[in-house]
C-alpha angles and dihedrals in degrees: 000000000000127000125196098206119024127183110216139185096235095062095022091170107062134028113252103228115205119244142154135245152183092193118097119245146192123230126239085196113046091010085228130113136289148179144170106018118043141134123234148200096206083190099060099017098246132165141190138184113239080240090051098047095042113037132175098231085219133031135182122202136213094220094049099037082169098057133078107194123214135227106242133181094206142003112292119243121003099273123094126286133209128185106240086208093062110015088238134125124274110233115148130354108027138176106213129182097211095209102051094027102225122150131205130183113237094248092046087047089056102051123146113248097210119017110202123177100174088274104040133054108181120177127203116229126188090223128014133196096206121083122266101244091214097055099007094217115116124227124026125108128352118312136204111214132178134245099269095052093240099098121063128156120177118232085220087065089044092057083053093051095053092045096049085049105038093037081133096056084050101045103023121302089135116256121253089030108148096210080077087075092077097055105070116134110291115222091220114106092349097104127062124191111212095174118099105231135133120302086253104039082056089051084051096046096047087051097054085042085053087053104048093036085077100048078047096050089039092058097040079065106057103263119066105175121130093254106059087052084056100055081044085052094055092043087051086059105053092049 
């Protein structure tokens, strides 16, 4: 269900009202990126994912059928986290199963397990055999893959992407800034292609991994509907 104000402990003085956008976004809860959904305090400039702001206070998860994940404001402990979804540092927001010990951003946690815009049918898989197109090594962190079992980019590969692309959003570039909207992830030079094929199957290949790298991107950062890939999509070009 979707609220338009919401009032959260994380920002107890003012409502948080819903709104879209198309401008990237860092968010006060996890401390990741974001983009499309959120929900805002205009006043404080504070964000928060629609998974931040409305959390489930316990998860399970398909690939830890042993594990129920808590809801957590901050890192336990005061040694350093990593999602074991993407491989990146825990920071903020967190989902943790206290007796294994695994972590998963909110974002990570709510994954789709399968993203499907009608062309593409692309599956996420805790561990993959074939190698990340973006890195081609195997293994790692979660993949999505496609359908046919030749594409595969780790979502692991896709948070560096978005580092290496957004540092000033990390380190202060201001957020909000519109000037971020042309530093989405730009698809030159970002794909490899490891595997040994005709000039023009690889050409095929790096254009269906094009495609599905924005509904990948899209849903790494909190809102995986086809029309926010599709306003990714537009930015990617103009890079």
């Amino acid at each position: 269900m979707k609220y338009t104000e919401i009032s959260h402990f994380s920002h107890p003085q003012h409502i948080l009202k819903f709104e879209y956008t198309e401008v990237p976004f860092k968010c006060d809860g996890c401390k990741e990126v974001g983009i499309g959904s959120r929900y805002r305090c205009s006043f404080c400039d504070f964000d928060l994912h629609m998974h931040c702001a409305v959390p489930s206070l316990s998860i399970s998860h398909p690939f830890y059928p042993k594990c129920s994940f808590q809801f957590l404001s901050r890192p336990p402990g005061d040694t350093p986290r990593y999602c074991n979804a993407c491989e990146k540092d825990v920071t903020g927001f967190v989902y943790h199963c206290k007796t294994c010990g695994f972590d998963l951003h909110p974002c990570c946690a709510k994954l789709p397990m399968v993203l499907d815009d009608g062309e593409v049918k692309l599956y996420l898989y805790r561990k993959v055999t074939s190698p990340c197109h973006r890195c081609g090594r195997k293994g790692r962190s979660w993949s999505y893959q496609s359908a046919c079992k030749k594409y595969n980019l780790h979502v692991a590969c896709v948070r560096e992407m978005l580092v290496e692309n957004w540092h000033e959003l990390y380190f202060g570039g201001g957020k909000g800034s519109r000037k971020l909207q042309s530093q989405i992830p730009s698809l030159k030079n970002t794909l490899q292609t490891p595997h040994k094929r005709s000039k023009g199957k690889v050409k095929k290949c790096c254009e269906m991994a094009a495609l599905a790298l924005q509904f990948i991107i899209s849903a790494v950062l909190g809102d995986p509907t086809a029309l926010i890939a599709g306003v990714i999509g537009a930015l990617m070009s103009r890079a």
